[in-house]
Structure formats: structure tokens, C-alpha cells
Short mmCIF file of the C-alpha atoms (twelve columns), coordinates in Angstrom:
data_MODEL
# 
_entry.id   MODEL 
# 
loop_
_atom_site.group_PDB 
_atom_site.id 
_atom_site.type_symbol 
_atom_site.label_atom_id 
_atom_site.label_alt_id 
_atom_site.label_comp_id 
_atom_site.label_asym_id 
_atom_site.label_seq_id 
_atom_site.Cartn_x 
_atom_site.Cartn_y 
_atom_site.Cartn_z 
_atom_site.pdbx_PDB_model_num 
ATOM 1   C CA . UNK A 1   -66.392 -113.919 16.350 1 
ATOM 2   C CA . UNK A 2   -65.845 -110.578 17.611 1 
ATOM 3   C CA . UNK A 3   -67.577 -109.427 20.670 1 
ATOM 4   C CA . UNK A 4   -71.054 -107.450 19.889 1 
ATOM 5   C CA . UNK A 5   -70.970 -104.253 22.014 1 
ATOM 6   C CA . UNK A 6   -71.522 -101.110 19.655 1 
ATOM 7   C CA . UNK A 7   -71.694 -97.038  20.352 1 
ATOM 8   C CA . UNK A 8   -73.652 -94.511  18.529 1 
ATOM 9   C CA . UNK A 9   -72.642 -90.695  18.383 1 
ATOM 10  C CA . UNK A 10  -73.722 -87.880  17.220 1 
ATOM 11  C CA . UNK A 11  -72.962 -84.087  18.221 1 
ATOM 12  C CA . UNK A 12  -75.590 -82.039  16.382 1 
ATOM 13  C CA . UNK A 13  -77.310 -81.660  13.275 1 
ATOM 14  C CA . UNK A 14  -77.239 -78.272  11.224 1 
ATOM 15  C CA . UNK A 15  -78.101 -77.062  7.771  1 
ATOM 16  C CA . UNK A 16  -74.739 -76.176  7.004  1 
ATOM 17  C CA . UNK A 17  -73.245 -76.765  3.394  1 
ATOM 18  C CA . UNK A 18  -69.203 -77.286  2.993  1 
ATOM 19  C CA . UNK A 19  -68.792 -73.513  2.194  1 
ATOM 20  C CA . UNK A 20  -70.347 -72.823  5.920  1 
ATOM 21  C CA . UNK A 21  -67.896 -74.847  7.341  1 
ATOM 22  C CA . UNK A 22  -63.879 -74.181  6.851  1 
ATOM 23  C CA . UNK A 23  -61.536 -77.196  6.312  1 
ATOM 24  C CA . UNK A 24  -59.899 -76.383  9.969  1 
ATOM 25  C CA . UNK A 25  -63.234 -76.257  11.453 1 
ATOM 26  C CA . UNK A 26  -64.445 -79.788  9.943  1 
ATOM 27  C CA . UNK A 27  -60.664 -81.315  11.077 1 
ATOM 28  C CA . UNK A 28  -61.447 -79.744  14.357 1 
ATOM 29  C CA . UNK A 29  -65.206 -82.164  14.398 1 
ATOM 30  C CA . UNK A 30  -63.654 -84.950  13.637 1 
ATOM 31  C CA . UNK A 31  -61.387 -85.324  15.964 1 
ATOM 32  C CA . UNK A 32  -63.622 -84.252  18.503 1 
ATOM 33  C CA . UNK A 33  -66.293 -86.769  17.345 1 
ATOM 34  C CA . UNK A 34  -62.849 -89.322  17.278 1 
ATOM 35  C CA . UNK A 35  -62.386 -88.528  20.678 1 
ATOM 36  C CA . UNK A 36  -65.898 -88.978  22.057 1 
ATOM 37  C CA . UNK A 37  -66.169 -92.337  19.802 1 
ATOM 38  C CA . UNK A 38  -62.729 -93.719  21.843 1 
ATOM 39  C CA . UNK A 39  -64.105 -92.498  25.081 1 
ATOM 40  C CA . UNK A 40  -67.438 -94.753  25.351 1 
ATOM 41  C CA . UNK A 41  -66.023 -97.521  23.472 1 
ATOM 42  C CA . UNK A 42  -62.906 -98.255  25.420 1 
ATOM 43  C CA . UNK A 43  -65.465 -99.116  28.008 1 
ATOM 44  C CA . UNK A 44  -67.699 -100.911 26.377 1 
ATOM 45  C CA . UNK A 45  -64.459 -102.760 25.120 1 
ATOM 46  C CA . UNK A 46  -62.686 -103.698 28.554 1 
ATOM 47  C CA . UNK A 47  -66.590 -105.112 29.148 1 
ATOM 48  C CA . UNK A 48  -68.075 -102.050 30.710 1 
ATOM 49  C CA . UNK A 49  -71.824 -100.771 30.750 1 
ATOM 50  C CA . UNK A 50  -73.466 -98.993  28.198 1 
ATOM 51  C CA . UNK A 51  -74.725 -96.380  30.587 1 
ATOM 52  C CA . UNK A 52  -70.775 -95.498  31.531 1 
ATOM 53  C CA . UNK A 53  -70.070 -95.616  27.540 1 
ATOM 54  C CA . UNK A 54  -72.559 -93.245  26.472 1 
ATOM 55  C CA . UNK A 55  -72.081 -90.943  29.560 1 
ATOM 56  C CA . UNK A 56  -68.119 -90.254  28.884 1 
ATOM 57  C CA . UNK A 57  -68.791 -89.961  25.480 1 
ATOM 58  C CA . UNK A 58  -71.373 -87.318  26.242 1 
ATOM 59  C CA . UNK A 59  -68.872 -86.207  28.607 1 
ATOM 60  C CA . UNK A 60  -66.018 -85.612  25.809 1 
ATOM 61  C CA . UNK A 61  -67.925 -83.334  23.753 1 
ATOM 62  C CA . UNK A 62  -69.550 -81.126  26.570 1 
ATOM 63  C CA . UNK A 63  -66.082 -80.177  27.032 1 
ATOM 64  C CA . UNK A 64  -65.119 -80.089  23.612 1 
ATOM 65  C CA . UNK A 65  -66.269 -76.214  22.505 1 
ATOM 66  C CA . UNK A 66  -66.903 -76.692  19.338 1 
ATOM 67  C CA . UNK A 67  -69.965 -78.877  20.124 1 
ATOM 68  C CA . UNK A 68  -73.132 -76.771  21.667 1 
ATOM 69  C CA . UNK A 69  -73.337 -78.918  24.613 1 
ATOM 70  C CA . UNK A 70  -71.362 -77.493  28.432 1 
ATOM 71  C CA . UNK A 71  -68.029 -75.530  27.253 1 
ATOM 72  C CA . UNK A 72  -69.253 -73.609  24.288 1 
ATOM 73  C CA . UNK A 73  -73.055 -73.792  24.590 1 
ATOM 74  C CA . UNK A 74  -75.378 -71.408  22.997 1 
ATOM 75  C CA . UNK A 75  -76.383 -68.130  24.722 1 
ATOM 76  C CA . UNK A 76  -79.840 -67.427  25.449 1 
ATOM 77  C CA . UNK A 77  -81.242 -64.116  24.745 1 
ATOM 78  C CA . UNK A 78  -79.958 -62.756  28.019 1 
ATOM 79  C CA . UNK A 79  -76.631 -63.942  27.213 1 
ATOM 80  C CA . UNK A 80  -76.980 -66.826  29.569 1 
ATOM 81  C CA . UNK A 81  -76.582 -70.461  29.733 1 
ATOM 82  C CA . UNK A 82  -79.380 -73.089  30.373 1 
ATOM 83  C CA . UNK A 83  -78.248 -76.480  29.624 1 
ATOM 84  C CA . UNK A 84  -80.580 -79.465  29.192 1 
ATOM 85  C CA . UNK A 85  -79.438 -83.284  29.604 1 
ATOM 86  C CA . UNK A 86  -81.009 -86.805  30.179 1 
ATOM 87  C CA . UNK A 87  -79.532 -90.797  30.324 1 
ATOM 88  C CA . UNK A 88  -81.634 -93.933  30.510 1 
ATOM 89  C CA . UNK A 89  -80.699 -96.966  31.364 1 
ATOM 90  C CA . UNK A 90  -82.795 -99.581  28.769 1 
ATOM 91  C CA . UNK A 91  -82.062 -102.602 31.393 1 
ATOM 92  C CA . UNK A 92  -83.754 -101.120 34.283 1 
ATOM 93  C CA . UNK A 93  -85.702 -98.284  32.462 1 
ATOM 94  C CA . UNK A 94  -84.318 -95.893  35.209 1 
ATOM 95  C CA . UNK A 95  -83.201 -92.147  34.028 1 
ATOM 96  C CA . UNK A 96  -83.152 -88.726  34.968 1 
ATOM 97  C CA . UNK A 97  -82.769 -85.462  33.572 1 
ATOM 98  C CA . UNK A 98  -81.924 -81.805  34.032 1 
ATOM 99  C CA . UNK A 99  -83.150 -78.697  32.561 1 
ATOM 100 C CA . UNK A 100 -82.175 -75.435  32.638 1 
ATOM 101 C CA . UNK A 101 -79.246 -75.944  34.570 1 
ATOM 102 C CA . UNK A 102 -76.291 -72.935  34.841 1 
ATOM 103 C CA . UNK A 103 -73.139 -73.325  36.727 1 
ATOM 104 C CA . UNK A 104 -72.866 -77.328  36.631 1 
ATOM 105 C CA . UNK A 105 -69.866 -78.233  34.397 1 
ATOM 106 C CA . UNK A 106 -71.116 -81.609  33.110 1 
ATOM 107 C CA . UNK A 107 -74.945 -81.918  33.125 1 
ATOM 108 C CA . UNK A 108 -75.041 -85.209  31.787 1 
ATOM 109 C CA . UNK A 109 -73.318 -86.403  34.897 1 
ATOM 110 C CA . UNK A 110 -75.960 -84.375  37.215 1 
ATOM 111 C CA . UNK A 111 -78.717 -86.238  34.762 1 
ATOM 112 C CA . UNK A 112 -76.762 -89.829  36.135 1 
ATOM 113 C CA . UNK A 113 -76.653 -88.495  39.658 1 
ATOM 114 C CA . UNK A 114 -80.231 -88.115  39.518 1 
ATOM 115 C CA . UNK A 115 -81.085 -91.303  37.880 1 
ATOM 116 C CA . UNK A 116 -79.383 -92.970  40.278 1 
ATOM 117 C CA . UNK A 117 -79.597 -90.593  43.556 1 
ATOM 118 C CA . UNK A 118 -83.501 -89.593  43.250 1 
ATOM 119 C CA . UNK A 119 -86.278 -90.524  43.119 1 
ATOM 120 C CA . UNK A 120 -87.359 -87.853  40.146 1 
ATOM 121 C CA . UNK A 121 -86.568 -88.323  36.972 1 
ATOM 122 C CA . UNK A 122 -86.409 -84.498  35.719 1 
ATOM 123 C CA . UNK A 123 -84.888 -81.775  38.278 1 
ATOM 124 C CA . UNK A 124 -84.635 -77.726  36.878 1 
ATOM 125 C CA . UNK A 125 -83.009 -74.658  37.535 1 
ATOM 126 C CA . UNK A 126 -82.014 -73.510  40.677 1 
ATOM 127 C CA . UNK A 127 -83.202 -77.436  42.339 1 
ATOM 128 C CA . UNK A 128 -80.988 -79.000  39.898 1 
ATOM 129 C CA . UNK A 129 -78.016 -76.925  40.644 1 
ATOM 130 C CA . UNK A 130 -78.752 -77.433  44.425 1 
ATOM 131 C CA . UNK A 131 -78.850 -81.336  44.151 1 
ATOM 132 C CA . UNK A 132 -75.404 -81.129  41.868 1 
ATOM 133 C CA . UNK A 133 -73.502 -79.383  45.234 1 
ATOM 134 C CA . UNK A 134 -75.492 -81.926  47.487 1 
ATOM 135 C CA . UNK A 135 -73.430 -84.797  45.247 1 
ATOM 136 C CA . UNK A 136 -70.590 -82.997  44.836 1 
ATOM 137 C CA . UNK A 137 -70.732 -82.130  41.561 1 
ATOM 138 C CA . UNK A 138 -68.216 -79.609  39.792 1 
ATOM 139 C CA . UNK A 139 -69.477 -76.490  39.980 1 
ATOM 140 C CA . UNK A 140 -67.696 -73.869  37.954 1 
ATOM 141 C CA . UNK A 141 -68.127 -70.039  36.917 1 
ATOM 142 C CA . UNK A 142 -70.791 -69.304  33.627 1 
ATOM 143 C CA . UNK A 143 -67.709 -67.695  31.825 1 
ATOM 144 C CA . UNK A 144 -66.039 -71.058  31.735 1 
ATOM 145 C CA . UNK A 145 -68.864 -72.199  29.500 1 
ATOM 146 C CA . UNK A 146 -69.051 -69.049  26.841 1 
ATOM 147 C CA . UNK A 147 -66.980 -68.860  24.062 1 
ATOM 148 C CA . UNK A 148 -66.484 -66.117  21.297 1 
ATOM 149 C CA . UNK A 149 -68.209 -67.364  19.012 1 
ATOM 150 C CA . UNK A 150 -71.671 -68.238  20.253 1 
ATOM 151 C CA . UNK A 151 -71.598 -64.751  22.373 1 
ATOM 152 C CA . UNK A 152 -70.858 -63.355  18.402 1 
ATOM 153 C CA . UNK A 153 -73.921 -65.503  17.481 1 
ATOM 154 C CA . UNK A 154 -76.541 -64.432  19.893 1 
ATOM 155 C CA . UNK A 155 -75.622 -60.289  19.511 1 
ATOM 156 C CA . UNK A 156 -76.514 -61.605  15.402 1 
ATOM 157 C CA . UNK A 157 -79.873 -63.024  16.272 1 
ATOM 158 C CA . UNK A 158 -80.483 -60.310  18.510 1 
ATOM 159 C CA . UNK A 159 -80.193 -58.013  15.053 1 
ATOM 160 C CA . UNK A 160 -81.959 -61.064  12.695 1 
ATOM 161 C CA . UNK A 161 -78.495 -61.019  11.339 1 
ATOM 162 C CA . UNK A 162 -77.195 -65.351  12.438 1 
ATOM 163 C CA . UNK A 163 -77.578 -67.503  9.349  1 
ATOM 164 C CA . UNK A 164 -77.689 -70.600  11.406 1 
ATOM 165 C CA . UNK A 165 -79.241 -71.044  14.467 1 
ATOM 166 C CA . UNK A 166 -77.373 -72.745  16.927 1 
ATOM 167 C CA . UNK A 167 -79.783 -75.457  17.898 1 
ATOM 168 C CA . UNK A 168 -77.206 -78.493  17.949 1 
ATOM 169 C CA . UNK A 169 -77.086 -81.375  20.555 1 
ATOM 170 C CA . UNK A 170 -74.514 -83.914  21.336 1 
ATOM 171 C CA . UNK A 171 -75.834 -87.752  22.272 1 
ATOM 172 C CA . UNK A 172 -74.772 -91.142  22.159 1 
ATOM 173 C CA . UNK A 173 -76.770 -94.569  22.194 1 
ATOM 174 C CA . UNK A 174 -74.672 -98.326  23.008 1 
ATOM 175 C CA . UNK A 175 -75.028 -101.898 23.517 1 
ATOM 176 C CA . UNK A 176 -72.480 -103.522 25.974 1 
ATOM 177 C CA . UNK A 177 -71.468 -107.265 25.670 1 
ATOM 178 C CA . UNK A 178 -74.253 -107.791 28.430 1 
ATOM 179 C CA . UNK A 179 -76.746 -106.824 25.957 1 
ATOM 180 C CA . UNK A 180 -77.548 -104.071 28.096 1 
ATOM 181 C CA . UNK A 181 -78.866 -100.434 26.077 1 
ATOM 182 C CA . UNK A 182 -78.266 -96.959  27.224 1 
ATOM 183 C CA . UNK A 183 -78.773 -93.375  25.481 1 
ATOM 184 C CA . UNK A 184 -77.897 -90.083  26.797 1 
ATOM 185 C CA . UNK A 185 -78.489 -86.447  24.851 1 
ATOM 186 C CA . UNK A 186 -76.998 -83.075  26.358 1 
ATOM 187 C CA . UNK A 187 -77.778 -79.496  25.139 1 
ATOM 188 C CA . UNK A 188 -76.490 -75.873  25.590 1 
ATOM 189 C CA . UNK A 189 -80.530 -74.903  24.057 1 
ATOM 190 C CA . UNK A 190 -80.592 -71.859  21.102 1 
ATOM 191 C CA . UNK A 191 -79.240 -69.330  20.452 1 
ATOM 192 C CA . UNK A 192 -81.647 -66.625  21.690 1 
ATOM 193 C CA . UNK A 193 -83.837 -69.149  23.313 1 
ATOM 194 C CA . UNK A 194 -86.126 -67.565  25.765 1 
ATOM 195 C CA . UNK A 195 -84.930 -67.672  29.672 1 
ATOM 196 C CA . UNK A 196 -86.615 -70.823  30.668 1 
ATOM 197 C CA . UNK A 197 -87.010 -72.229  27.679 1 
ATOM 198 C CA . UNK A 198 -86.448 -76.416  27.824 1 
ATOM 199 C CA . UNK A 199 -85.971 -78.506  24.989 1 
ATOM 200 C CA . UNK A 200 -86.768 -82.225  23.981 1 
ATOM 201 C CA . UNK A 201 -83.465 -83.644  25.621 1 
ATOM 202 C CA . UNK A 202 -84.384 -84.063  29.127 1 
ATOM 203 C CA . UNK A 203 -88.025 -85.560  28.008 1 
ATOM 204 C CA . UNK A 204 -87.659 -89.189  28.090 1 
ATOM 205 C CA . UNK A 205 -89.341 -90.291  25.184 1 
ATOM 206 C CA . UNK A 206 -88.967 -86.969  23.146 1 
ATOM 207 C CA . UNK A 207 -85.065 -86.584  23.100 1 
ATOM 208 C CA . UNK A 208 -84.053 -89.437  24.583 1 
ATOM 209 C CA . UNK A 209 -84.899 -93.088  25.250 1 
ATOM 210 C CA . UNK A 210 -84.073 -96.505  25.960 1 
ATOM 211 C CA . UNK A 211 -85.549 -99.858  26.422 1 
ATOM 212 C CA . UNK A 212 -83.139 -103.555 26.493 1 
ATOM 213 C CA . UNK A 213 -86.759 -105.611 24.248 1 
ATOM 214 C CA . UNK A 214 -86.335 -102.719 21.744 1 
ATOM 215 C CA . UNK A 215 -83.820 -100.011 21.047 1 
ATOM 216 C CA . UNK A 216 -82.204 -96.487  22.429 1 
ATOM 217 C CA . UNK A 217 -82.139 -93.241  20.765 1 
ATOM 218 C CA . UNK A 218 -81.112 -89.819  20.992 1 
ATOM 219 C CA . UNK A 219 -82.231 -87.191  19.152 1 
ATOM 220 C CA . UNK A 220 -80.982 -83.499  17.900 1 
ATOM 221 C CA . UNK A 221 -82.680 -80.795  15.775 1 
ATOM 222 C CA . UNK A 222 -85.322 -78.694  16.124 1 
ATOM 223 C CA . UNK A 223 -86.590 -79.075  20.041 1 
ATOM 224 C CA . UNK A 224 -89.815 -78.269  19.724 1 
ATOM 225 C CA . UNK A 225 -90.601 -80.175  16.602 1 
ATOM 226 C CA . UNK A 226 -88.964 -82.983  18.893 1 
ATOM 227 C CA . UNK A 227 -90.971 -82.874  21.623 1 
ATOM 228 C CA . UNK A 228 -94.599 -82.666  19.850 1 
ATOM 229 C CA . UNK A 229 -93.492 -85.715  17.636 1 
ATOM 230 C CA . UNK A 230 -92.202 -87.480  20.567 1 
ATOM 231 C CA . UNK A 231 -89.709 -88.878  18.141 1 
ATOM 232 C CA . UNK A 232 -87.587 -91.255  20.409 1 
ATOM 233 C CA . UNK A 233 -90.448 -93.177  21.582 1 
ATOM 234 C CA . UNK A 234 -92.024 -93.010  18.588 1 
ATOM 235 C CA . UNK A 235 -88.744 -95.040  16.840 1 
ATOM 236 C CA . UNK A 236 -89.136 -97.557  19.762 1 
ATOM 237 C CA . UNK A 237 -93.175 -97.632  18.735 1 
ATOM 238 C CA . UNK A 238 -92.361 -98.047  15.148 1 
ATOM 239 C CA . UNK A 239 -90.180 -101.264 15.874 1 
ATOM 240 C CA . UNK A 240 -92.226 -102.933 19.045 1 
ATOM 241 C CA . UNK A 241 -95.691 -102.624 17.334 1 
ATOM 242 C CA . UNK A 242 -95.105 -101.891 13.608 1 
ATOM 243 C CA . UNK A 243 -92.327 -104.616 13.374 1 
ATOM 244 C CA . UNK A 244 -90.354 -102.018 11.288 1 
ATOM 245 C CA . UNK A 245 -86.197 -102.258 11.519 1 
ATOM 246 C CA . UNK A 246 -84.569 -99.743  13.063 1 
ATOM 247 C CA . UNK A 247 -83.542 -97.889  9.835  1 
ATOM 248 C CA . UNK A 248 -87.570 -97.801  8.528  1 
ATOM 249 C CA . UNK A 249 -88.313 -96.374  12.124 1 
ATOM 250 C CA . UNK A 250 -85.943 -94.229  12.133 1 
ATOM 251 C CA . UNK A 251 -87.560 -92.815  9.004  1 
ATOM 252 C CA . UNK A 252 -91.031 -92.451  9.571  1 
ATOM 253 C CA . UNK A 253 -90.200 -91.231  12.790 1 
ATOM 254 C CA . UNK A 254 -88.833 -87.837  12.047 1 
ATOM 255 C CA . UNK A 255 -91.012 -87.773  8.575  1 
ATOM 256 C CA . UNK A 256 -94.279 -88.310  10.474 1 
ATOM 257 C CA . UNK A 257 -96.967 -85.498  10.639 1 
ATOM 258 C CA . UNK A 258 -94.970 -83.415  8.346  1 
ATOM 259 C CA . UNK A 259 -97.556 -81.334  7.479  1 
ATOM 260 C CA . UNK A 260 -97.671 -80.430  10.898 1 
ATOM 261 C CA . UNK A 261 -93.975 -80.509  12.422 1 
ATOM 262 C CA . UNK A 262 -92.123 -78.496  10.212 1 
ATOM 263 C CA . UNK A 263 -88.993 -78.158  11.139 1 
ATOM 264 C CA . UNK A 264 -86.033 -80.876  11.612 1 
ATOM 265 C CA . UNK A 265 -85.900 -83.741  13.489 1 
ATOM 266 C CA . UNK A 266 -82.892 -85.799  13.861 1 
ATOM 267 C CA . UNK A 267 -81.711 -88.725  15.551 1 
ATOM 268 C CA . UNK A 268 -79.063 -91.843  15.982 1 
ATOM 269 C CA . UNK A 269 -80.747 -94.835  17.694 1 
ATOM 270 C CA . UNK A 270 -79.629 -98.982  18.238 1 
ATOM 271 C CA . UNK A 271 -81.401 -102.348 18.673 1 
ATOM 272 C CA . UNK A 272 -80.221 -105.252 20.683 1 
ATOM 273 C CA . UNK A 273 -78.977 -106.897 18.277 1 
ATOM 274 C CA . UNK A 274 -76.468 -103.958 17.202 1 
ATOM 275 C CA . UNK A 275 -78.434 -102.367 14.054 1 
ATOM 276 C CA . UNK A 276 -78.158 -98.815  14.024 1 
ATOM 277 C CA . UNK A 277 -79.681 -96.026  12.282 1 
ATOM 278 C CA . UNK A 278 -78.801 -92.405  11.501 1 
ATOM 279 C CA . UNK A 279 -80.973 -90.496  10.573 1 
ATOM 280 C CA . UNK A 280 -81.494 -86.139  9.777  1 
ATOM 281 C CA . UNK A 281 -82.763 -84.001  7.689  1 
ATOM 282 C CA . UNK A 282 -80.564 -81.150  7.679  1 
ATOM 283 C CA . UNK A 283 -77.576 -80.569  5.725  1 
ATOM 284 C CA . UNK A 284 -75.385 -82.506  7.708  1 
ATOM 285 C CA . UNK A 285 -75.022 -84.532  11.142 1 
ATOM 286 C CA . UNK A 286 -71.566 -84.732  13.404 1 
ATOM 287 C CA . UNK A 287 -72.080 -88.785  13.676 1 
ATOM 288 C CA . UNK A 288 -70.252 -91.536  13.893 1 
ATOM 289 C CA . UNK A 289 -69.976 -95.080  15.226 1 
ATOM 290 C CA . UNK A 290 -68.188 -98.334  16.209 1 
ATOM 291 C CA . UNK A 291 -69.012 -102.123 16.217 1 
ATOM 292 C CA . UNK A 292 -66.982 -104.938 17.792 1 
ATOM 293 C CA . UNK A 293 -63.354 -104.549 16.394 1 
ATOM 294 C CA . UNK A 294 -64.578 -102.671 13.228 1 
ATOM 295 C CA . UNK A 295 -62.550 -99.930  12.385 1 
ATOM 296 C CA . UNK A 296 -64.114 -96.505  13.562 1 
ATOM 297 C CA . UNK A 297 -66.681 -94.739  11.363 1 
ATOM 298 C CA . UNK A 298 -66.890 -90.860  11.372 1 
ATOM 299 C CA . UNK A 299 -69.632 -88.684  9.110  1 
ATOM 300 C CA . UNK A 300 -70.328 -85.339  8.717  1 
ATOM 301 C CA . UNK A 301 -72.243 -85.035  5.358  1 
ATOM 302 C CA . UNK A 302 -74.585 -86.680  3.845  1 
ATOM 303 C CA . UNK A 303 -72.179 -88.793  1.866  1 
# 
């Protein structure tokens, strides 16, 4: 019987159709969602902890810039960065988070630090960035983190000229052979977004969230719609009171108050018992998963 340790990834959710996207570009997700997929489970398969699974997975794609997360992160609309990123641990319910954070080159790794160094669970701006030197953390230039593309992107929204909004988010949710849960979410923001502005991934219970009796989840999609449906707690609500399975709560989760929350809400999220759901709205969601000694599973569309 093989061994029942799973990971969950997903690096951002868009409403872009196969025209949007050129056959290069999609190889180019793939392999970067491959990548991040072999990074958290070769942990999770020499017996490691979910919370070290989902934070090199994280890990692979904020260095991977094609994913809006670290290296390549949207530009705000002072052509800046401001990156957001939480982790939870669902055995101990510790986490921490960071928001608005500049020069640090991984943020999900500052988000560990302060899970496990502090005794805050969300740290901004210039504090964050002061507690990342404190721990040694890699600091490293802003250039390092902009790319062509999304400075290209903001100068469009600037003249109402972007199509698509960068508003993408990487995360990852697993279950270790311990029967241990972890998620962890990480964000380069908008494109345009406001200086200051903070999304839902830092909020535990709005981006991110985990909890061993129930399930962990990460979410990506429209931040604000996010964070007033507090969808990732809502997902563990749907399950621990409703009695619904992970793929119902899922569901209703980003589908609830729509007459209110208008815009998208995404997520990937995982029970104890290894279920998983993935579920958007949008067009599409970089996703993809692995179970036991399954063979890999990668998405991009819908089918």
C-alpha cells in the first residue's frame, strides 16, 4: 500500500484563453509547475514535513519568473515591488506572514522565520525587512526581482491599455506520512496596485490556512474578493460544521455571496485523509499535484 503523503500546487489563476498564451510560454509553466511539484514532494517522500514540502515548493516558483511571486513579480504603480507571503503549520496551528516586503529574495522563507522566530504572526514593510537581516535572510537588489515583461505590463495599466491584470499567486498545500498539514501562498500583489496595498495571502484564514482535524488551503485570484469572503477558512468551515467534502467546500466557498464578491476567487486545498480539491473560476489555473507513488499530475486549463 503506498505511503499517503500528498502535495497540492498551484501558481496563479488568470482569465487567459489558449490564444493569450503561446505554446513556448505554456511549455515554459509546466515545467516550472514540474519543478515546484518535485521540489516539495521529494521531501515529503524521503518522510519529511509538510511545512518543508510546501515551503520549497513555494520556494521554486518565487524564483521561477514566469510565476508573479519573488523573481518576476508584478510592479506596483510606482514601479515597485511589495511582496506578500504566509505558511501555517495545521499540527501546531503556528504561522506567520509578511506583507509588503521589498528587497527579501524569498518571502515565504521570511513568513517561516517568523512563524517560527516571533512571536507575531504578520510583520510589514520596512519591520519585515529588518527582522529578514536580523535572521540572515538573503537580501538582494529590487532589480533582481523585475523582469521585462511585468515593467511592460504596469506602463499598459498606467495607459488602461493591459488586457490581463497580473493578479496571480503561487501556493502549495501537503500531507506528510505523519499526517501532519501545511499550506503556504506567496505574492508579487497587482499590477498597479497602490503602494501599500496588501492582499489576502498573508491573512491566515483569507489566503491561507491550515488545521491537522480538517484541511489546508491556499488561495489565488482576486485579493480583495479573497479577503472579504475569507475563503480559506471558510473551506475549513464548510467541512468541520457543514460536513461537506472537500470538493463541495471548495465550491461554495468561492461561489458564496456572489452577489456581493464579484470578482474571482480561487483556491487548491487537502484533508487528512489526502482528498484534494481545485478549484477557480477563471479561465485557467497553473495546478498540479501528487499522491503516494502516483504518477505526477499537471493542469493548466480547465480540461
Amino acid at each position: 500500500m503506498a505511503q499517503n503523503f500528498v502535495l497540492v500546487i498551484h501558481g496563479g489563476a488568470e482569465d487567459k484563453t489558449r490564444e493569450d498564451i503561446s505554446p513556448e510560454k505554456e511549455a515554459g509553466y509546466r515545467k516550472g509547475l514540474e519543478e515546484a511539484l518535485d521540489a516539495g514532494y521529494q521531501i515529503l517522500k524521503a518522510g519529511g514535513s509538510a511545512i518543508d514540502a510546501v515551503e520549497a515548493a513555494v520556494i521554486s516558483m518565487e524564483n521561477n519568473p514566469l510565476f508573479n511571486a519573488g523573481k518576476g513579480g508584478a510592479l506596483t504603480i510606482k514601479e515597485s515591488h511589495e511582496f506578500d507571503a504566509a505558511i501555517m503549520d495545521g499540527k501546531t496551528l503556528h504561522a506567520g506572514g509578511v506583507a509588503g516586503v521589498k528587497s527579501v529574495k524569498n518571502p515565504i522563507k521570511l513568513a517561516r522565520t517568523i512563524m517560527e522566530k516571533s512571536e507575531h504572526v504578520l510583520i510589514g514593510g520596512d519591520g519585515a525587512t529588518a527582522f529578514a537581516k536580523e535572521h540572515n535572510l538573503q537580501i538582494v537588489p529590487e532589480a533582481y526581482f523585475t523582469t521585462e515583461e511585468k515593467l511592460e505590463d504596469v506602463k499598459k495599466q498606467k495607459q488602461n491599455q493591459l488586457k490581463h491584470t497580473s493578479k496571480d499567486t503561487v501556493g502549495a498545500v501537503a500531507l506528510d506520512i505523519h499526517g501532519n498539514l501545511a499550506a503556504a501562498t506567496s505574492t508579487g500583489g497587482l499590477t498597479g496596485q497602490h503602494e501599500g496595498r496588501i492582499g489576502d495571502s498573508p491573512i491566515i484564514g483569507c489566503g491561507t490556512y491550515a488545521n491537522n482535524e480538517v484541511c489546508a488551503v491556499s488561495c489565488t485570484g482576486d485579493g480583495e474578493s479573497i479577503i472579504r469572503g475569507t475563503v480559506a477558512h471558510e473551506v475549513y468551515a464548510l467541512v468541520k460544521y457543514k460536513g461537506l467534502s472537500i470538493t463541495e467546500a471548495a465550491a461554495q466557498a468561492i461561489r458564496l455571496y456572489k452577489d456581493k464578491i464579484e470578482k474571482d476567487r480561487n483556491l487548491i486545498a487537502l484533508t487528512p485523509n489526502g482528498d484534494i480539491a481545485m478549484e477557480f473560476e477563471t479561465e485557467l489555473m497553473f495546478r498540479g499535484y501528487r499522491k503516494g507513488d502516483e504518477a505526477p499530475y499537471i493542469a493548466i486549463w480547465e480540461d
